[in-house]
C-alpha positions as CSV (number, residue, x, y, z in Angstrom):
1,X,30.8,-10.9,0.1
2,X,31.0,-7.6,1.5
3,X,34.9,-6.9,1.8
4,X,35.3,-3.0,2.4
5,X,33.1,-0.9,4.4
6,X,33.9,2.9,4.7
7,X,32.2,5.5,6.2
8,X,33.0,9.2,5.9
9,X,31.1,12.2,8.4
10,X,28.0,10.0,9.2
11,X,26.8,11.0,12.7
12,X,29.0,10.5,15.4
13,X,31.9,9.0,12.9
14,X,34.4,11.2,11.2
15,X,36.0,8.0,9.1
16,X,36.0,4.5,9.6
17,X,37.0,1.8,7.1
18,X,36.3,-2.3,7.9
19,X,37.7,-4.7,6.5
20,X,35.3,-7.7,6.7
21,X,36.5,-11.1,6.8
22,X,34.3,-14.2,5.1
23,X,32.1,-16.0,7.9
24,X,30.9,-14.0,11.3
25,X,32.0,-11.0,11.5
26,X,30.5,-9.2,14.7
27,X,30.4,-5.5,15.7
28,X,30.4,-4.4,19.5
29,X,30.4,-1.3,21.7
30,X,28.5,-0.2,24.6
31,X,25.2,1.3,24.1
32,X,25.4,4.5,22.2
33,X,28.5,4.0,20.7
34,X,27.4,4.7,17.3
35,X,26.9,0.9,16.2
36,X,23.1,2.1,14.6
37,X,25.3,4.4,12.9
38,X,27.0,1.4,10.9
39,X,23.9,-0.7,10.5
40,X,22.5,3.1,8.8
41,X,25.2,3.1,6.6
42,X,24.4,-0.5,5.0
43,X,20.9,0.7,4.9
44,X,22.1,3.5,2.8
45,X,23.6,0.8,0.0
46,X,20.7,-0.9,0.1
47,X,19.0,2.3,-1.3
48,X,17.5,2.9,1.9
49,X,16.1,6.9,3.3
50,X,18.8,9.2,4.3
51,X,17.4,10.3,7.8
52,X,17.7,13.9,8.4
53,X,20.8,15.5,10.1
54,X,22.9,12.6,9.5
55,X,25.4,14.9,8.0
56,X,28.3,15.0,11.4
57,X,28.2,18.5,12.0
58,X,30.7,20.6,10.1
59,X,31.2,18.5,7.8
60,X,29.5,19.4,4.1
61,X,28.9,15.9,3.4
62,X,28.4,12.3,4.1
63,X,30.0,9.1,2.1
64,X,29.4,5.6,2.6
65,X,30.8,3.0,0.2
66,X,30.7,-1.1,0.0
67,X,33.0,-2.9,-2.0
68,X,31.8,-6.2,-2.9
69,X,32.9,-9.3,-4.6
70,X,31.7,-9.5,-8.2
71,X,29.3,-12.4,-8.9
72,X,29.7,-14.3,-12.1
73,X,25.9,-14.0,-11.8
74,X,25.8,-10.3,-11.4
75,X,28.1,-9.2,-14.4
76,X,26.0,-9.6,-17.0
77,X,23.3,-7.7,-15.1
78,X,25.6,-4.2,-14.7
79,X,26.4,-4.4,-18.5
80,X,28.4,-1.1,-19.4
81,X,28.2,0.2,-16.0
82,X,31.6,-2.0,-14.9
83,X,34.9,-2.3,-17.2
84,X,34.9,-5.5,-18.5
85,X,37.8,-6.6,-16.3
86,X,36.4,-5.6,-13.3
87,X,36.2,-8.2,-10.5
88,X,34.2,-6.0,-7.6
89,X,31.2,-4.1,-7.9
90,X,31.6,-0.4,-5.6
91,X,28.3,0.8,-4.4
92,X,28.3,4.3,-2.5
93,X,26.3,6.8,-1.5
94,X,26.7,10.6,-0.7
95,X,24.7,12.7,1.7
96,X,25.2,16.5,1.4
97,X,24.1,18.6,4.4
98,X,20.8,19.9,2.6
99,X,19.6,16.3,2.9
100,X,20.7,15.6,-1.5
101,X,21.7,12.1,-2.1
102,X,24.3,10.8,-5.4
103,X,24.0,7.4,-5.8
104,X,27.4,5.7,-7.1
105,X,28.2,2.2,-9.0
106,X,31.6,1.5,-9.5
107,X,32.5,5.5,-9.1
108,X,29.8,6.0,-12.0
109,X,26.5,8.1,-11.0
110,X,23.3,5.7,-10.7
111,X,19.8,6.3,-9.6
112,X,19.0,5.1,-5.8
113,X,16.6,2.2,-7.5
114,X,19.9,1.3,-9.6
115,X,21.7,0.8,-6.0
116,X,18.8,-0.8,-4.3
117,X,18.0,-3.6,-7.3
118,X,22.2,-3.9,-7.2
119,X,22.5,-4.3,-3.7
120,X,19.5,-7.0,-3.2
121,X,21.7,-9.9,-4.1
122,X,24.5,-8.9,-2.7
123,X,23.6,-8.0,0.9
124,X,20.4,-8.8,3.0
125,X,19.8,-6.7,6.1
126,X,17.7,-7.9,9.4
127,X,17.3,-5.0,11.8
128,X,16.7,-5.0,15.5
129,X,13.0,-5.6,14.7
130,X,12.8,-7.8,11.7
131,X,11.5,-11.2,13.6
132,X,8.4,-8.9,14.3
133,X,7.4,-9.4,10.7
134,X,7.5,-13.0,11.5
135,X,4.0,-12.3,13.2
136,X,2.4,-10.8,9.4
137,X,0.1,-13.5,7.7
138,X,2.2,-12.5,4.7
139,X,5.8,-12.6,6.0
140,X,4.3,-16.2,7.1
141,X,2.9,-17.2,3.5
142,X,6.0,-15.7,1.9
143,X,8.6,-18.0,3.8
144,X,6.3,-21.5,3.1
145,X,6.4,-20.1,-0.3
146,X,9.8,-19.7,-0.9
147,X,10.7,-23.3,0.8
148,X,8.2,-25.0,-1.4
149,X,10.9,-23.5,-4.0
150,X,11.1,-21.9,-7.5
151,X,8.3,-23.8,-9.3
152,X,5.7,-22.2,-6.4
153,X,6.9,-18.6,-6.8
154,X,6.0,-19.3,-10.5
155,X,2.6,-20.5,-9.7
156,X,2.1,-17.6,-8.0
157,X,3.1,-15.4,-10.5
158,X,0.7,-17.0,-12.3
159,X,-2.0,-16.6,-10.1
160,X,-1.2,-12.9,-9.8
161,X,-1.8,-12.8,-12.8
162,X,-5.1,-14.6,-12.9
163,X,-6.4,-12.5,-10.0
164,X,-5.2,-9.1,-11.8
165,X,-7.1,-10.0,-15.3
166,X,-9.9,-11.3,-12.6
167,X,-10.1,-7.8,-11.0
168,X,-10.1,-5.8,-14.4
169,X,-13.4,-7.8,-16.0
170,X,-15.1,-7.1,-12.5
171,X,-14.7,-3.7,-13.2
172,X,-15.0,-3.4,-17.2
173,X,-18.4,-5.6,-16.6
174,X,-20.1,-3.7,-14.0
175,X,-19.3,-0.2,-16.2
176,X,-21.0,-2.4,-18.7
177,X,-24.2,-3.1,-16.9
178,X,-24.2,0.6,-15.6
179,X,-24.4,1.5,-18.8
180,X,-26.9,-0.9,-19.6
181,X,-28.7,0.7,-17.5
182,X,-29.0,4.6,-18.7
183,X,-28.9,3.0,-22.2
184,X,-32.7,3.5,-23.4
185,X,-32.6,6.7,-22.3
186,X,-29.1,7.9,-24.2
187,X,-30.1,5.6,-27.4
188,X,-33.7,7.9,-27.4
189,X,-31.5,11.2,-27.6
190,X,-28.6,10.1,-30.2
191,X,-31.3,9.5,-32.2
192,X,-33.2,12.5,-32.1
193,X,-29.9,14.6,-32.3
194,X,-28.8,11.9,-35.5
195,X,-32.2,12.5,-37.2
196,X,-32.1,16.3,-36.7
197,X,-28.7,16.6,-38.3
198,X,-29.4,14.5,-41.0
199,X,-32.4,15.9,-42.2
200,X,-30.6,19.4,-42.1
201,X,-28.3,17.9,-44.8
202,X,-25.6,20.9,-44.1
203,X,-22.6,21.1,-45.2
204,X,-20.0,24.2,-45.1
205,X,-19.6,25.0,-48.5
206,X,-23.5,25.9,-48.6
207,X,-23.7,28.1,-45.1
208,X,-20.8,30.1,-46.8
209,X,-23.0,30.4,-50.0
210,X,-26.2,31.5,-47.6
211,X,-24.9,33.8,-45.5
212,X,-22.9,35.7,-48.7
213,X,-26.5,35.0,-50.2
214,X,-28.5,36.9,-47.5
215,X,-26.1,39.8,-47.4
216,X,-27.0,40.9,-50.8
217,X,-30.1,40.3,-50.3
218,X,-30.3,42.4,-47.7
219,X,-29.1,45.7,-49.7
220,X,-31.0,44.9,-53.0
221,X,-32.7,47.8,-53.7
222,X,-29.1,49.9,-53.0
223,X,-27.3,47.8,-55.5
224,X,-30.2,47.7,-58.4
225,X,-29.8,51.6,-58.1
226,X,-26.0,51.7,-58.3
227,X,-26.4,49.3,-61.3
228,X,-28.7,50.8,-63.1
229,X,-27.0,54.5,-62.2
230,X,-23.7,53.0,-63.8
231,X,-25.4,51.8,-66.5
232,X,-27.2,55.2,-67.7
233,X,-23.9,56.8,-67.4
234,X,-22.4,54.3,-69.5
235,X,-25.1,54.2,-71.9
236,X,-28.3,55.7,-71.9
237,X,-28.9,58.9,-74.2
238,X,-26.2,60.9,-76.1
239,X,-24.3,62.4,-73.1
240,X,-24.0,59.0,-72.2
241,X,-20.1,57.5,-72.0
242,X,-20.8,54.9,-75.1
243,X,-22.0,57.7,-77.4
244,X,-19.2,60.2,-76.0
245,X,-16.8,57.1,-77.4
246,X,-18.2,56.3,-80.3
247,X,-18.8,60.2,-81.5
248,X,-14.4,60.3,-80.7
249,X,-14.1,57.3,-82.4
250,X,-15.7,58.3,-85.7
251,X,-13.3,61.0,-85.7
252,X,-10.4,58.5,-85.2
253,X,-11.4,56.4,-87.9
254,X,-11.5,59.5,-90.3
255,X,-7.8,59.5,-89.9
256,X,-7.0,56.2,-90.0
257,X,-4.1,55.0,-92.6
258,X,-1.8,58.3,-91.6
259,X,0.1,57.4,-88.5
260,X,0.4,54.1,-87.5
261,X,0.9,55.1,-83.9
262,X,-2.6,57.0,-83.8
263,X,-4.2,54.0,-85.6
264,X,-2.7,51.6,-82.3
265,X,-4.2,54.6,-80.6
266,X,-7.7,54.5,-82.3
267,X,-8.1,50.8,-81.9
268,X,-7.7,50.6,-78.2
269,X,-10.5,53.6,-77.9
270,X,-12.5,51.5,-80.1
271,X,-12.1,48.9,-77.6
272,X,-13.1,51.1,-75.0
273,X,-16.7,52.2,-76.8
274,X,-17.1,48.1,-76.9
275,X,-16.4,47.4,-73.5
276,X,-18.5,51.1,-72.3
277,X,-21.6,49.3,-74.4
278,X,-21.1,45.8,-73.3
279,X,-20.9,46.9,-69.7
280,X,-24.1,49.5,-69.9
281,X,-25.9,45.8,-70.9
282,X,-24.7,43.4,-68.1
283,X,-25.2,46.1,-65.4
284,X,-29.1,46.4,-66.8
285,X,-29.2,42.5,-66.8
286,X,-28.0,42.5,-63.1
287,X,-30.5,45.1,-62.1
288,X,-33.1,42.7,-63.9
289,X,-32.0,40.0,-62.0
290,X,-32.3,41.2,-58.1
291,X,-35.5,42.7,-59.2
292,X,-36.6,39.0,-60.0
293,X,-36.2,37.1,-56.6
294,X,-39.3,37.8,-54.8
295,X,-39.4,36.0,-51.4
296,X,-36.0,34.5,-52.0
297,X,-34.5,36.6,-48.7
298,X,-37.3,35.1,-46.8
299,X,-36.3,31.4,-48.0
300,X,-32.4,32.2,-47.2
301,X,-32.9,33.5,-43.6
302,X,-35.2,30.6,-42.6
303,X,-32.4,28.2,-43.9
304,X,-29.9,30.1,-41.5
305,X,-31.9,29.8,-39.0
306,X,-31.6,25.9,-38.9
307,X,-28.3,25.9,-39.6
308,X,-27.5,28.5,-36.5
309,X,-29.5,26.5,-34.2
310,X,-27.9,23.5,-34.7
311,X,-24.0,25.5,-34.1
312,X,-25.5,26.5,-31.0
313,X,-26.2,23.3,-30.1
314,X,-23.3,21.3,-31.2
315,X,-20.2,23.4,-31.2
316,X,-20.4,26.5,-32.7
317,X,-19.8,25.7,-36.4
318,X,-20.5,23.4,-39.2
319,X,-17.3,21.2,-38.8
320,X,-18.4,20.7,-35.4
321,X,-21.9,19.8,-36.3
322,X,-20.9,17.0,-38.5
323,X,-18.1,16.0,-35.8
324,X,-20.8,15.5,-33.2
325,X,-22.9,13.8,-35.5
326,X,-19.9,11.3,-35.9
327,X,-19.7,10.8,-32.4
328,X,-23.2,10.2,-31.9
329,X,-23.1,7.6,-34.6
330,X,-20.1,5.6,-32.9
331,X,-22.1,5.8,-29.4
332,X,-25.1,4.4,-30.7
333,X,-22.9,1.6,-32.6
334,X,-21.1,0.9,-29.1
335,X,-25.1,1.1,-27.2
336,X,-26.2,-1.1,-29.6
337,X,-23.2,-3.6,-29.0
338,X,-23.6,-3.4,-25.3
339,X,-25.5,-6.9,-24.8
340,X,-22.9,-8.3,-26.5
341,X,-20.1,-6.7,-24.6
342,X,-21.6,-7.9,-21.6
343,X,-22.0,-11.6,-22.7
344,X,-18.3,-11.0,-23.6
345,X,-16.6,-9.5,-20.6
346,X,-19.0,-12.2,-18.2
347,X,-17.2,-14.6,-20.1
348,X,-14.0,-13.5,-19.8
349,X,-14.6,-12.7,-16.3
350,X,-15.7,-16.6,-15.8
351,X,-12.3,-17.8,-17.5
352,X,-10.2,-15.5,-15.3
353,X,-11.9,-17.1,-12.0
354,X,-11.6,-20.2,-13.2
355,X,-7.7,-19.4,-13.8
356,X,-7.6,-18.3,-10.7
357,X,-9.3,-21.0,-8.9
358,X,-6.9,-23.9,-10.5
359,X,-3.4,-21.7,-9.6
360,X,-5.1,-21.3,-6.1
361,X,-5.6,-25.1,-5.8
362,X,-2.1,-25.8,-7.2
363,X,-0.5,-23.2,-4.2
364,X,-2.9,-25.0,-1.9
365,X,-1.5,-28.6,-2.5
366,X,1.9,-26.9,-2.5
367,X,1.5,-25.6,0.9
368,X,0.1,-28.4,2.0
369,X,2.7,-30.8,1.5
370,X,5.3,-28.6,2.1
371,X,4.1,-27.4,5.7
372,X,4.7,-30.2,7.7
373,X,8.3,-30.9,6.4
374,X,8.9,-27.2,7.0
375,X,7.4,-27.0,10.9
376,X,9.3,-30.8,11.2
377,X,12.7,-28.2,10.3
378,X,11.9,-26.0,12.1
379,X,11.2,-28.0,15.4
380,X,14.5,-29.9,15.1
381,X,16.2,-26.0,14.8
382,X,14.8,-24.9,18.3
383,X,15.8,-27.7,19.4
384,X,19.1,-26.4,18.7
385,X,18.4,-23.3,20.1
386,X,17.6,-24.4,23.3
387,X,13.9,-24.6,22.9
388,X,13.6,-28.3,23.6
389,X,10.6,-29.7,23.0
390,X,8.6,-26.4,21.5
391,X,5.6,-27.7,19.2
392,X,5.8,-25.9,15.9
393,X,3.2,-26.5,13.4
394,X,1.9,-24.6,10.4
395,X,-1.7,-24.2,9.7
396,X,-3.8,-23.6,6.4
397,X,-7.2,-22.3,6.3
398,X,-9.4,-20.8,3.5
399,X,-9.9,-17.0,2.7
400,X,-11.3,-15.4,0.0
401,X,-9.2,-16.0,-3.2
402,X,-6.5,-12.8,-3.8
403,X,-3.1,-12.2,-5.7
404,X,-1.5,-15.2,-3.4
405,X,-4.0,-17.9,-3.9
406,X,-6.7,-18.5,-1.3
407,X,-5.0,-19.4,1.9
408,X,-4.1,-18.0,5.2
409,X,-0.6,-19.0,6.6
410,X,-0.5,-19.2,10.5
411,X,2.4,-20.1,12.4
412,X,1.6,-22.0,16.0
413,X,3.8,-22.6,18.7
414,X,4.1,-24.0,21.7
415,X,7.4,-23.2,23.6
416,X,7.2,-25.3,26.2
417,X,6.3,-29.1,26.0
418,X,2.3,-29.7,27.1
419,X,1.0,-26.4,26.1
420,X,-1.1,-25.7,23.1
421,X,0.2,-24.3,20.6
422,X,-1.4,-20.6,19.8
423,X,-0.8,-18.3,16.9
424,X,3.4,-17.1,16.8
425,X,2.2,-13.2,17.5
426,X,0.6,-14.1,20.4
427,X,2.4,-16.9,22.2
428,X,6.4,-15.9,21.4
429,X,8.3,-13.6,23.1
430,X,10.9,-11.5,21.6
431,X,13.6,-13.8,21.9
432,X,11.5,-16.7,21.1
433,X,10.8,-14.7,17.8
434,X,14.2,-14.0,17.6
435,X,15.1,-17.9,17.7
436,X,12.3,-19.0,15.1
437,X,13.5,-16.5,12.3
438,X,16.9,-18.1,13.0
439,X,15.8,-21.7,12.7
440,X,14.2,-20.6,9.6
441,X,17.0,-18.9,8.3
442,X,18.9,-21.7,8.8
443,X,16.7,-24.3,6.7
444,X,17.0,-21.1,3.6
445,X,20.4,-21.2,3.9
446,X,21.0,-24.7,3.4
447,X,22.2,-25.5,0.1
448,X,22.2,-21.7,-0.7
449,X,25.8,-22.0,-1.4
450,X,27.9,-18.3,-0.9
451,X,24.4,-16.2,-1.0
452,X,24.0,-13.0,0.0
453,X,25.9,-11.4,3.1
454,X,23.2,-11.2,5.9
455,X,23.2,-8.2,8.5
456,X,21.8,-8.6,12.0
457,X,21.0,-5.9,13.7
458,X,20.8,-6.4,17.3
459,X,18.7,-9.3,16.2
460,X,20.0,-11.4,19.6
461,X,17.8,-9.0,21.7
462,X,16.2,-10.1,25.0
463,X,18.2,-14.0,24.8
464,X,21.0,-14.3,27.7
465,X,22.5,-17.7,29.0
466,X,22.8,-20.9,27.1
467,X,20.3,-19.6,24.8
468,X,22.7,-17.0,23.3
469,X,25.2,-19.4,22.9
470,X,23.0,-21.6,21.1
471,X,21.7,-18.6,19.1
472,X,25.3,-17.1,18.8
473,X,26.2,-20.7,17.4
474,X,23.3,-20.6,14.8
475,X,25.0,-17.5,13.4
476,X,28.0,-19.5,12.9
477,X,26.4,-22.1,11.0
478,X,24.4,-19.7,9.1
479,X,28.4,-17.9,8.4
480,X,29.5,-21.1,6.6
481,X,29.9,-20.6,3.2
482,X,28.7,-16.9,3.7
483,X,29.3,-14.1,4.9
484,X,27.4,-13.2,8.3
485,X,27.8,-9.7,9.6
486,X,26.4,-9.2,13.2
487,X,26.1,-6.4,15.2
488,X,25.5,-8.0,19.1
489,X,25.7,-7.5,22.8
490,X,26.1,-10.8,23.5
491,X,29.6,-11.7,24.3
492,X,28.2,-15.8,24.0
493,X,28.0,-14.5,20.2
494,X,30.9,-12.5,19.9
495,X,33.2,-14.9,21.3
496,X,32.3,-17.2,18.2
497,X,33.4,-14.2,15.5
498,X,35.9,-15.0,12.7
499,X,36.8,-11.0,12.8
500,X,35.1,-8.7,15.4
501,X,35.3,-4.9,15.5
502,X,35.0,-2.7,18.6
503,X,32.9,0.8,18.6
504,X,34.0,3.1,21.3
505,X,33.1,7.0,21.3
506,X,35.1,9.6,22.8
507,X,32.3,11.8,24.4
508,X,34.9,14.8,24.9
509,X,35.4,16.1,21.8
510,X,33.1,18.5,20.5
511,X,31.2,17.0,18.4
512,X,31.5,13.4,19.8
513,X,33.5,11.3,17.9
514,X,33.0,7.2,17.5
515,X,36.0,4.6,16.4
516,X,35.9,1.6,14.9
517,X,39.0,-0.6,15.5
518,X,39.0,-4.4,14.5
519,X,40.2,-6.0,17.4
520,X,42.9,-9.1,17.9
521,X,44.0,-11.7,20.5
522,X,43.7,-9.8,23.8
523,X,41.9,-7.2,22.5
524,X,39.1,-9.4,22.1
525,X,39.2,-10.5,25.6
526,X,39.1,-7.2,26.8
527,X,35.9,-6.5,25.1
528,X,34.3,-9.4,25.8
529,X,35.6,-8.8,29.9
530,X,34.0,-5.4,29.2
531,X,30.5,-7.0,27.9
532,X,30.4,-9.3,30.7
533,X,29.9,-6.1,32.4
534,X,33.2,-6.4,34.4
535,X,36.8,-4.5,34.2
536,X,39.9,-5.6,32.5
537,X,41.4,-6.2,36.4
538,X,38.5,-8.6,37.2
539,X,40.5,-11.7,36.9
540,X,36.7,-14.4,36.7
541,X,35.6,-12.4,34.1
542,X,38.4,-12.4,32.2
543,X,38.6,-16.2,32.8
544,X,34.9,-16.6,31.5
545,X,36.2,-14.3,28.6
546,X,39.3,-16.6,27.9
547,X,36.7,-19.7,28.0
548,X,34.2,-18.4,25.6
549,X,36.8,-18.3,23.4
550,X,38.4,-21.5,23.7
551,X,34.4,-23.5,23.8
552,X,34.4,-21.1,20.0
C-alpha cells in the first residue's frame, strides 16, 4: 500500500504531501488543476521519463517520494539496500532543472531500473488511455494468459524458448548451405595456397641465414682482397708482422733466465708471433673459401625469391606465412565438415520445431478451455456495469507459430442484446472499453489478496449516469483488500471514496500554484456540489451531493 505521497516543485505544485488511506482513495479538481501533475509524479516511481520543463519554475529542482508498506515478499528482494528492521520501502526521485534524474531507495542512490523493477509489485498504474491497449491482439493474449494462471506463463516461457532456439538453427543452417554453396570454389584455393606453402618448406631461422648469406655473397671479391691483404701483412715475406715477431722474439729468448718480469714479458710476445701466424693461415683459408662457391649467389637469390613472394602474399613475413597456412588448414577442416554441419543444424532445427509445435498445442488447449469461463466472467461483470445483456466471447484462430504459441486472441462484443458481436476495437466505445478492462480487472483481482495499489487515471472517461455509479462501484470492489487510488470527474465515483483529496490552483500567483487538501464531511459535499457543475448555494445539488453519499 501506498501510504505517503509527496511532491516537491513539480509543475504547477510547490509541495504537497497525501496521506493515502487503504481502499478508494480518489483525487478531484476541475480541469487543469494539476491532477496530470500527480498521476506524473507516480509515473516518475515507477521509473517512468521525466518530461521536459517539469522543474516549477525557480525552483532548482524537483522531488517526488512514495512511502510504501514493506512486503514480507519484497524484503528479501532489496537485500542490503533496507536496514534489517525496516518496515517501509521509500522510493523517490529527483528532477534537477537541466532535465538529470537521482533515483532513491530508502534515501540510498539506485539506478532508475532499480526503482522501476522495485516499484512493479508495489504499485500498478492505468492512465487515461490504458483500455485502448485492450484493442492489441497481445494485450488480448496476455490477459487469457494470465487467467489460465501460473502453470501457462510457464508454458510459455517454454515456448519462447523453443521458438528462440527455432529462430537461431534457421539462421546458423542457411549460413551453412550459403556456404555450401561457394565451397568448391574456396576448397580449390586453400589448396593451392596449402600446397604452395608446403612445398616452400620455409621457416625463419633459414630466411635469416639466406638473406645474411646473399649479403656476403654480394661483396665477395671486396672481402677475399681484405683477407688476403691482412694476411700478407701478417705473414707473407720478411717485412711481414709474423717475421717482425719472431726476429723480436729471438732476441727475447737470448735473455731469458735474467728478469723474471721481462721473461712474463717475452712469453706474451711469443704469444703474439703464434697468434700473427695462426691468423695469416685462417684469413688465406677464408679467402680460399669464397673463391670456391661458384653459382652459389645465384642459388641463394632464387630461394629469396620464393620466400619474398610468398610474404607479399600472406602477410609480410614468415610468421605470418605459416599463420596463414594455419588458417587455411582449419578452413578446409571446417569445408570439409560442412555436410555434416548441415545434417546437424537440420536436425536440430527439426527438434526445435517440434518443441515448439507441442508448447504451442499445450497453450492452445489452455486457451481453449480457459476462454469460455473467462468471456462467461466477463459477461456477468457488465452486467454489473450496466451493460445488460452484452455478448462477450473470446475467439481463437491459427497464425503462424511465434514466441506466444500459434494463436491469435480476439475479443468480440456485442453491447447491446441481438447484435453480433464484432471484434472489441471496432465495436466498443470508450466507455464501453472503459467498462470491459474493469470487469476484467475485477475477475484478476479476485483472490489476489492485498496486491498491488492500482492507479486510474481518468480511466471513468466518457461514462455518465447509472453507468458511473455502476463503474464508480466496481472501483470499490476492486478497493477491497487493496488499495485503489483514482483520479475521476465523476462525482457517482467520488462519492464512494474511503479518503478523497481536492486539487484547486490559484491562477494569480505568478507562477500558478496548485493545492492539494484531503477533504472531510462537508468538504466533500462541496466538491462533489462543485462536480455536479453547480454552486455551494444551489440547495438540489447539494441534496443530490448529500444522497450520493448516503447510497455510498
Amino acid at each position: 500500500m501506498l501510504c505517503e505521497l509527496r511532491v516537491e516543485n513539480l509543475l504547477l505544485i510547490e509541495r504537497a504531501e497525501l496521506r493515502l488511506a487503504p481502499g478508494l482513495n480518489v483525487l478531484t479538481g476541475e480541469t487543469g488543476a494539476g491532477k496530470t501533475v500527480l498521476a506524473h509524479a507516480l509515473d516518475l516511481l515507477l521509473g517512468g521519463r521525466a518530461k521536459p520543463g517539469i522543474v516549477r519554475p525557480g525552483a532548482a529542482e524537483a522531488y517526488v517520494e512514495g512511502v510504501f508498506d514493506l512486503p514480507e515478499a519484497l524484503r528479501g528482494e532489496l537485500g542490503e539496500r533496507l536496514p534489517a528492521d525496516a518496515e517501509d520501502v521509500v522510493l523517490a526521485r529527483r528532477i534537477g532543472a537541466d532535465g538529470r534524474t537521482r533515483a532513491l531507495v530508502n534515501g540510498r542512490s539506485a539506478t532508475v531500473t532499480d526503482l522501476r523493477e522495485l516499484a512493479e509489485p508495489l504499485i500498478t498504474f492505468y492512465g487515461q488511455h490504458e483500455h485502448r491497449r485492450l484493442t492489441l491482439a497481445s494485450a488480448q493474449l496476455d490477459i487469457l494468459d494470465g487467467f489460465c494462471g501460473d502453470a501457462q506463463l510457464a508454458r510459455r516461457a517454454r515456448v519462447a524458448a523453443a521458438y528462440a532456439a527455432a529462430r537461431e538453427a534457421e539462421v546458423a543452417l542457411a549460413q551453412l548451405r550459403e556456404l555450401a554453396g561457394a565451397r568448391e570454389r574456396e576448397l580449390d584455393l586453400l589448396d593451392f595456397e596449402l600446397a604452395e606453402i608446403d612445398a616452400a618448406e620455409c621457416s625463419e631461422e633459414e630466411a635469416l641465414a639466406l638473406r645474411a648469406e646473399r649479403d656476403r655473397l654480394r661483396h665477395v671479391e671486396a672481402l677475399r682482397v681484405a683477407a688476403l691483404t691482412a694476411a700478407d701483412a701478417a705473414g707473407g715475406d720478411e717485412s711481414g708482422i709474423a717475421s717482425l715477431l719472431a726476429t723480436a722474439a729471438r732476441g727475447l729468448l737470448g735473455a731469458r733466465g735474467i728478469d723474471p718480469a721481462l721473461d712474463a714479458l717475452a712469453e706474451r710476445w711469443s704469444a703474439l708471433t703464434y697468434e700473427a701466424a695462426d691468423l695469416a693461415r685462417e684469413l688465406c683459408g677464408y679467402a680460399d673459401g669464397l673463391a670456391a662457391q661458384p653459382g652459389r649467389l645465384d642459388a641463394v637469390e632464387e630461394r629469396l625469391a620464393v620466400l619474398d613472394r610468398l610474404e607479399r602474399k600472406h602477410g609480410g613475413t614468415i610468421a605470418a606465412v605459416l599463420a596463414h597456412a594455419e588458417v587455411c588448414r582449419a578452413r578446409r577442416a571446417e569445408l570439409a565438415d560442412a555436410e555434416v554441419a548441415i545434417e546437424a543444424a537440420t536436425a536440430r532445427l527439426e527438434q526445435a520445431r517440434s518443441a515448439l509445435q507441442a508448447g504451442s498445442d499445450a497453450l492452445r488447449k489452455a486457451r481453449g478451455a480457459a476462454g469460455p469461463k473467462l468471456a462467461r466472467a466477463v459477461r456477468a461483470r457488465l452486467d454489473e456495469l450496466a451493460m445488460k445483456g452484452a455478448a462477450f466471447e473470446i475467439e481463437l484462430s491459427d497464425r503462424q507459430p511465434g514466441p506466444a504459441g500459434a494463436d491469435a486472441v480476439e475479443f468480440l462484443i456485442a453491447p447491446n442484446p441481438g447484435v453480433p458481436a464484432g471484434p472489441l476495437r471496432e465495436t466498443a466505445s470508450g466507455g464501453e472499453l472503459s467498462r470491459v478492462m474493469l470487469a476484467l480487472m475485477g475477475i484478476a483481482a479476485q483472490g489476489c489478496g492485498g496486491g498491488a495499489t492500482l492507479v486510474f487515471d481518468e480511466v471513468d472517461a466518457g461514462i455518465g449516469g447509472q453507468t458511473a455509479r455502476a463503474v464508480g462501484e466496481r472501483l470499490r470492489d476492486l478497493a477491497s483488500g487493496r488499495q485503489v487510488i483514482c483520479i475521476t470527474h465523476l462525482p457517482q465515483v467520488a462519492s464512494l471514496a474511503a479518503r478523497h483529496f481536492s486539487i484547486s490552483k490559484d491562477a494569480t500567483r505568478s507562477p500558478a500554484q496548485t493545492t492539494v487538501t484531503e477533504l472531510r464531511d462537508d468538504d466533500v459535499v462541496r466538491e462533489l456540489v462543485r462536480m455536479l457543475g453547480a454552486d455551494d448555494l444551489d440547495g438540489t445539488a447539494r441534496r443530490h451531493a448529500e444522497e450520493l453519499l448516503r447510497a455510498a
